[in-house]
Biotite code that builds the C-alpha atoms (Angstrom):
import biotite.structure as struc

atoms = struc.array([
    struc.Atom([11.142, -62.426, 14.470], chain_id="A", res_id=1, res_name="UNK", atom_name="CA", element="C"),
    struc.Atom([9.471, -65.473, 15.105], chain_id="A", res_id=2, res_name="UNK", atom_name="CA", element="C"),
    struc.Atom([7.217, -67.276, 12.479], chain_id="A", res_id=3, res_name="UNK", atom_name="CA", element="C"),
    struc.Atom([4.051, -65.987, 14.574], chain_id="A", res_id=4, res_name="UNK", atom_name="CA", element="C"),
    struc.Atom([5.234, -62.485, 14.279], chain_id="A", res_id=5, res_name="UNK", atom_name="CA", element="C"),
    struc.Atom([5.724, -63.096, 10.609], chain_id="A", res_id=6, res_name="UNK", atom_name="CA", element="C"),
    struc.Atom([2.135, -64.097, 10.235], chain_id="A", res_id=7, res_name="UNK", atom_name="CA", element="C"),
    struc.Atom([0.647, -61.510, 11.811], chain_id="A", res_id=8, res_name="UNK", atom_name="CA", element="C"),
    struc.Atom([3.195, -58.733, 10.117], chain_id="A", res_id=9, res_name="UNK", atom_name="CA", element="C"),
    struc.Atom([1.566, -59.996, 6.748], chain_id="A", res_id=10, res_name="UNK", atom_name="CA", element="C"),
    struc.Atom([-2.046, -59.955, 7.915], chain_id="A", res_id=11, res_name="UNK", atom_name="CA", element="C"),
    struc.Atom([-1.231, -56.265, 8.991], chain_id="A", res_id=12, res_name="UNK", atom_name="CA", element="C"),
    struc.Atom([0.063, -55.592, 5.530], chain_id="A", res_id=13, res_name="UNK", atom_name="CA", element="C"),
    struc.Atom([-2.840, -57.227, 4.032], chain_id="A", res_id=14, res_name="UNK", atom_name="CA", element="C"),
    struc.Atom([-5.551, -55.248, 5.919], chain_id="A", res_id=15, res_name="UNK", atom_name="CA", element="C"),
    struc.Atom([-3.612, -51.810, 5.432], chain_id="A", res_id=16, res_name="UNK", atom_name="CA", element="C"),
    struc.Atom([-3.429, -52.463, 1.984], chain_id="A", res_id=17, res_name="UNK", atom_name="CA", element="C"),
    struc.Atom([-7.398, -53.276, 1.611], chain_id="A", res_id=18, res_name="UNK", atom_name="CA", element="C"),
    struc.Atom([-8.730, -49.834, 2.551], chain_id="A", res_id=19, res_name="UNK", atom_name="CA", element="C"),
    struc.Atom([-9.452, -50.319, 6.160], chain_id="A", res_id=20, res_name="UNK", atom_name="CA", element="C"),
    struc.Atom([-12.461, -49.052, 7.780], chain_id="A", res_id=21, res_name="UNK", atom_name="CA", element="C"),
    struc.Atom([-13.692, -48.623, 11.149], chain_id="A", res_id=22, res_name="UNK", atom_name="CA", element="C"),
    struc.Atom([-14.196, -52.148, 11.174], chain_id="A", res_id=23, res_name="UNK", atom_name="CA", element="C"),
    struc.Atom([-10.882, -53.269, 11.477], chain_id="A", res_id=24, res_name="UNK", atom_name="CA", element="C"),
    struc.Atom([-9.791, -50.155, 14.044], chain_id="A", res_id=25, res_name="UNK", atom_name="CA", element="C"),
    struc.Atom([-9.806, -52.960, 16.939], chain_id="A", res_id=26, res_name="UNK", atom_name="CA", element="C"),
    struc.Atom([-6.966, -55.125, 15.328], chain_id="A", res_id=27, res_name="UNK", atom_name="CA", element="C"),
    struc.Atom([-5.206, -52.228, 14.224], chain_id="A", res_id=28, res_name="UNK", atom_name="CA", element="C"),
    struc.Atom([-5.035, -51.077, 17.622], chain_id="A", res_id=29, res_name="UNK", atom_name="CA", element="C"),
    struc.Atom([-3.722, -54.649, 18.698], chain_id="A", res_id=30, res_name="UNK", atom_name="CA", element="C"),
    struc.Atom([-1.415, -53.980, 15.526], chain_id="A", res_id=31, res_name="UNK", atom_name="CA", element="C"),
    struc.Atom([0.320, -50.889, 16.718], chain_id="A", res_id=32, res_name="UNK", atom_name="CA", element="C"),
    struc.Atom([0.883, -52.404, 20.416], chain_id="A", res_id=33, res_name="UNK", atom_name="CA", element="C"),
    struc.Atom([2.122, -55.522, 18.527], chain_id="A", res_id=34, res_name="UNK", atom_name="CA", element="C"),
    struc.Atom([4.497, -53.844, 15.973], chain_id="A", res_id=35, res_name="UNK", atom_name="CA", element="C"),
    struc.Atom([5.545, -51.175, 18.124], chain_id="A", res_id=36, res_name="UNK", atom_name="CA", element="C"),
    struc.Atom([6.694, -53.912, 20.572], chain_id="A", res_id=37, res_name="UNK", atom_name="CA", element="C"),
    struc.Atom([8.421, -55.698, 18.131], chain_id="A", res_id=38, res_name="UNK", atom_name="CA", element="C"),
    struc.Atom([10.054, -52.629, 16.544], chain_id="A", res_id=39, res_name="UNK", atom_name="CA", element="C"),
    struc.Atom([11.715, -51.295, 19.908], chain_id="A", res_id=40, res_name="UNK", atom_name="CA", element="C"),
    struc.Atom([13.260, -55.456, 20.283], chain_id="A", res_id=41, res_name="UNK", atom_name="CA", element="C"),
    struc.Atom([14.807, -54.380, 16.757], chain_id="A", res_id=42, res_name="UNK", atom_name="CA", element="C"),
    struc.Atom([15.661, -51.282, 17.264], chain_id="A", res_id=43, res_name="UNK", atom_name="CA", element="C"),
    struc.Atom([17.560, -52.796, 20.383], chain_id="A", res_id=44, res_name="UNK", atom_name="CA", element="C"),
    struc.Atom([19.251, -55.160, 18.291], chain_id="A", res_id=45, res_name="UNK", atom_name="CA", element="C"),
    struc.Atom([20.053, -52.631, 15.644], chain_id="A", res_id=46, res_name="UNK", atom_name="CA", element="C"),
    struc.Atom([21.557, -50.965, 18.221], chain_id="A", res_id=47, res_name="UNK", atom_name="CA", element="C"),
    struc.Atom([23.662, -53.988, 20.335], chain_id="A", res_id=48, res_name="UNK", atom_name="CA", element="C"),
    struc.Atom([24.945, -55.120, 16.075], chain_id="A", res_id=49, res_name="UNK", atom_name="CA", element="C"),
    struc.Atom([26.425, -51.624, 15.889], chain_id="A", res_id=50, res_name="UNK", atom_name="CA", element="C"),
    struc.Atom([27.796, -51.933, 19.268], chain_id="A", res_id=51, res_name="UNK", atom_name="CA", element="C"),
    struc.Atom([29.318, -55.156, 18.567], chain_id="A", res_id=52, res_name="UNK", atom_name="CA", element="C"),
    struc.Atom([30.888, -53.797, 15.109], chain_id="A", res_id=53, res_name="UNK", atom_name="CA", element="C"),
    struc.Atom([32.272, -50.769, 16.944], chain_id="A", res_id=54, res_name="UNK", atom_name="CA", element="C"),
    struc.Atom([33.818, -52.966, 19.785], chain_id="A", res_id=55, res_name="UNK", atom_name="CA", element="C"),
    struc.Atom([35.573, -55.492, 17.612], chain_id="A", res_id=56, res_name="UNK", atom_name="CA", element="C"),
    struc.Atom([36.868, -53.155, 14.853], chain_id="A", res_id=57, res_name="UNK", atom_name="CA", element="C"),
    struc.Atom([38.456, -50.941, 17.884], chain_id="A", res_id=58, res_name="UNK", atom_name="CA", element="C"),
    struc.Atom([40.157, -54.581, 19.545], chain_id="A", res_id=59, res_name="UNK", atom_name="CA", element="C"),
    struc.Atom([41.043, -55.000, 15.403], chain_id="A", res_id=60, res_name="UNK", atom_name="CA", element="C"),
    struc.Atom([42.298, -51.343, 14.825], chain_id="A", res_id=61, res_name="UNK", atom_name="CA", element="C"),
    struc.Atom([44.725, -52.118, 18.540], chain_id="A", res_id=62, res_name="UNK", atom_name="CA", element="C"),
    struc.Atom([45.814, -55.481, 17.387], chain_id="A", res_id=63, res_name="UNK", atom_name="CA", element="C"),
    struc.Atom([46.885, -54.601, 13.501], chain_id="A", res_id=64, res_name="UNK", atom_name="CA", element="C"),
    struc.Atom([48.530, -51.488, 14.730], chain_id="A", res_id=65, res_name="UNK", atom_name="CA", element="C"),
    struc.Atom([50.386, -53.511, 17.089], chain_id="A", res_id=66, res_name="UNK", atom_name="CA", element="C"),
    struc.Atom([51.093, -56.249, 14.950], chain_id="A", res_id=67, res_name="UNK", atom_name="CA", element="C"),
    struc.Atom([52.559, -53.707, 12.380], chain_id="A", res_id=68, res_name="UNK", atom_name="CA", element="C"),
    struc.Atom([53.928, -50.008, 13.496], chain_id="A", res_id=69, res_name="UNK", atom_name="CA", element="C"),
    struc.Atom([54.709, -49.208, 10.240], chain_id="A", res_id=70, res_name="UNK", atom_name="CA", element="C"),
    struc.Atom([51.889, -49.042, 8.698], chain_id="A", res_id=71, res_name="UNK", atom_name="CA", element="C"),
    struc.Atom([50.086, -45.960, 7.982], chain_id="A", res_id=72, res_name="UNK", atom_name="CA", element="C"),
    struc.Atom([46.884, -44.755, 8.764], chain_id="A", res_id=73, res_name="UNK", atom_name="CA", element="C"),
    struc.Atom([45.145, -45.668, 5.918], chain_id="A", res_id=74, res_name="UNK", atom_name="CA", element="C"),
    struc.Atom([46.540, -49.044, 5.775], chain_id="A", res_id=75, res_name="UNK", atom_name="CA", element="C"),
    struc.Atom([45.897, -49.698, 9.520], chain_id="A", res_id=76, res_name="UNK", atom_name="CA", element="C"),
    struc.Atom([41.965, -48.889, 8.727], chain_id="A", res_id=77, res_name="UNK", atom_name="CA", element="C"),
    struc.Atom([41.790, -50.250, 5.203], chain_id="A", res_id=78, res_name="UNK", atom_name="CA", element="C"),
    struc.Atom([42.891, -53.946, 7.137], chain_id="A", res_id=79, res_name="UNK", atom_name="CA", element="C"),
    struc.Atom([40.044, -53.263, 10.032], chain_id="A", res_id=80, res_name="UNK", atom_name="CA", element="C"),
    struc.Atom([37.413, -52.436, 7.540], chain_id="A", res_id=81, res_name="UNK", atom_name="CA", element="C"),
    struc.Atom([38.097, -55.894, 5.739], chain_id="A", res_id=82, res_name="UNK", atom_name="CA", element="C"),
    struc.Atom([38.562, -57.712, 9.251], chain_id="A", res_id=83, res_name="UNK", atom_name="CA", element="C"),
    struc.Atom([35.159, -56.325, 10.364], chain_id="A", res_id=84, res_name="UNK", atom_name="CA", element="C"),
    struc.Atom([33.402, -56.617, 7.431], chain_id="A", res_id=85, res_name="UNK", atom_name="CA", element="C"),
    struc.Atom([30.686, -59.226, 8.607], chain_id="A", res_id=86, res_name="UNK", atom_name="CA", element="C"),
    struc.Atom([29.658, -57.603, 11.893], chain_id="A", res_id=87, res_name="UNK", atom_name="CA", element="C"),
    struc.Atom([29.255, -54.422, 9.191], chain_id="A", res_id=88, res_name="UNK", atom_name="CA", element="C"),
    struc.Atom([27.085, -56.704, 7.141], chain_id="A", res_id=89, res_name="UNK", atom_name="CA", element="C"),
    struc.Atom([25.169, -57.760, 10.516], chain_id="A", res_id=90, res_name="UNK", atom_name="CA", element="C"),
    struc.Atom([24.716, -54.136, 11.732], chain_id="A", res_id=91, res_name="UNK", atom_name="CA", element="C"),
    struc.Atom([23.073, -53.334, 8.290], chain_id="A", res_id=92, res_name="UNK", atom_name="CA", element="C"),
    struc.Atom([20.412, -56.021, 8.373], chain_id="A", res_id=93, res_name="UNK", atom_name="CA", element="C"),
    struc.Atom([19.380, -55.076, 12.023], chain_id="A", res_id=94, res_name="UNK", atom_name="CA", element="C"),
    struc.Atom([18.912, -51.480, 10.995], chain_id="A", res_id=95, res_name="UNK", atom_name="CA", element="C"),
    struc.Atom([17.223, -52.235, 8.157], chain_id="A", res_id=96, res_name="UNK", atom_name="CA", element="C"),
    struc.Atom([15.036, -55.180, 10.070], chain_id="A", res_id=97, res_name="UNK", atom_name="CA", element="C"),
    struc.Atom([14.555, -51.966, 12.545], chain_id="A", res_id=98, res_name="UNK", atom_name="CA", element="C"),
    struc.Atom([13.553, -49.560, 10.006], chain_id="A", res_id=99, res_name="UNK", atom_name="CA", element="C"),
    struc.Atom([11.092, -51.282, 7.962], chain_id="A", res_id=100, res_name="UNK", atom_name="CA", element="C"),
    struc.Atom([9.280, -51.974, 11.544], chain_id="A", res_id=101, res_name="UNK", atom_name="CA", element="C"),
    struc.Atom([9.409, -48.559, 12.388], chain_id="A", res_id=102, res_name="UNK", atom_name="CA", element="C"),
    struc.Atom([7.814, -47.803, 9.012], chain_id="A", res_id=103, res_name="UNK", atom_name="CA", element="C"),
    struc.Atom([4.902, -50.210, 9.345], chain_id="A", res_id=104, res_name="UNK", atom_name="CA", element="C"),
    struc.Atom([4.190, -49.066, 13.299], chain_id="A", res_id=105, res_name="UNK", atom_name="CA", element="C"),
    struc.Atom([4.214, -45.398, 11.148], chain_id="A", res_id=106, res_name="UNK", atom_name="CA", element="C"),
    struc.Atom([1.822, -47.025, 8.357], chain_id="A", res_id=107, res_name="UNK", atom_name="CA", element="C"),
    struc.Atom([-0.618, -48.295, 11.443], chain_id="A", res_id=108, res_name="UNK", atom_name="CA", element="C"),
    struc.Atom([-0.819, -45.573, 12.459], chain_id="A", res_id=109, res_name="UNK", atom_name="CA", element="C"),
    struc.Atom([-1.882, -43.086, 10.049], chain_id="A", res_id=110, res_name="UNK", atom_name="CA", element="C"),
    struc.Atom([-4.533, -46.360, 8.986], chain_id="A", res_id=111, res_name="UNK", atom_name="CA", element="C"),
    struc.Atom([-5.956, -45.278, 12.537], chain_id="A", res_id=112, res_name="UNK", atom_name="CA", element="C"),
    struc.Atom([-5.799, -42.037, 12.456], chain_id="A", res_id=113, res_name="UNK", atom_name="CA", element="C"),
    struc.Atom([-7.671, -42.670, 8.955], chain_id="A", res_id=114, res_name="UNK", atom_name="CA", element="C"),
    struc.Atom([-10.500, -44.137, 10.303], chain_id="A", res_id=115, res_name="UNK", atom_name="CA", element="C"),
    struc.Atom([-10.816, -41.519, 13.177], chain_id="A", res_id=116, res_name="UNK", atom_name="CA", element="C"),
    struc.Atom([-10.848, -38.799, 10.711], chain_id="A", res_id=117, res_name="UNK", atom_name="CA", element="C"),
    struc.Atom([-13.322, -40.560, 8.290], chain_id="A", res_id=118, res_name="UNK", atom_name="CA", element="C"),
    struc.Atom([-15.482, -41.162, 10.867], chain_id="A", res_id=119, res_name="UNK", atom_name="CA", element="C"),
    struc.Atom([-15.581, -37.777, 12.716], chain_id="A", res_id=120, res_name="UNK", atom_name="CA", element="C"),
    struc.Atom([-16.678, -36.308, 9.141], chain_id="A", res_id=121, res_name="UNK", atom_name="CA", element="C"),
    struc.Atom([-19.261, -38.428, 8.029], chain_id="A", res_id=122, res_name="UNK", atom_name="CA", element="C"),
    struc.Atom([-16.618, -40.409, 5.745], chain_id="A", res_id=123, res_name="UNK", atom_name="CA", element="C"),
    struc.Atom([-17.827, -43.605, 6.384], chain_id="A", res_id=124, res_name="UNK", atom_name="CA", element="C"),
    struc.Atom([-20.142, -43.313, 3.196], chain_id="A", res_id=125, res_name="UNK", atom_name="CA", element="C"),
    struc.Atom([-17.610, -42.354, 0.959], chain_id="A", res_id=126, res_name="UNK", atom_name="CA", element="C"),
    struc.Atom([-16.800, -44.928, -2.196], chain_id="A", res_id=127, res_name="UNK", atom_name="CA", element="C"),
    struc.Atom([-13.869, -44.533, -4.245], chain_id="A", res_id=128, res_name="UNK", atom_name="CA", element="C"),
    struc.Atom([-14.372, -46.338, -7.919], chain_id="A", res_id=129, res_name="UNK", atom_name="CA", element="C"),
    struc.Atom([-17.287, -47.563, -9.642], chain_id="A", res_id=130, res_name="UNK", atom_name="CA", element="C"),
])
């Protein structure tokens, strides 16, 4: 994400975690065009890292096995899961970049459908605390 993106994540955060109320409903709808956006470009990219890893640990798996016939099974896999390691390493932080996206556009939207259902039933008056 770009430093803009980052911004406006944490003033998302910031207003979900205050209690919103129907105040707010405007930039939470921006919010969940915004984050749900940005969580399908990471869910792409979650999906091209674990593309990648599965492309070069096949071209890895080939080569070793070449390379050495003798080897068994376990050893021929044991070498590709150390070869591939970092595009392993990659695939996890785009799914996890992907996932806590998915979880805010989630998060957005139950803030919204809050605020409908407050305001349908007359819970615009209600305080919680002193």
């Amino acid at each position: 994400m770009i430093k803009q993106d980052n911004q406006f994540v944490v003033r998302v955060f910031e207003v979900l975690s205050q209690n919103p109320t129907a105040s707010e409903i405007d930039f939470l709808i921006e919010a969940h065009t915004r984050i749900g956006y940005l969580a399908a470009i990471a869910q792409g990219q979650a999906d091209q890292a674990e593309d990648q890893r599965k492309y070069e640990e096949a071209t890895k798996y080939r080569e070793v096995k070449d390379e050495n016939p003798k080897w068994t099974q376990a050893q021929v896999e044991a070498a590709v899961m150390v070869a591939c390691y970092d595009f392993r390493k990659g695939e996890n932080k785009a799914a996890e970049e992907a996932k806590k996206l998915a979880n805010l556009l989630d998060s957005v939207r139950e803030g919204i459908n809050g605020i409908k259902y407050l305001g349908r039933n007359g819970g615009g008056d209600v305080r919680i605390g002193p």
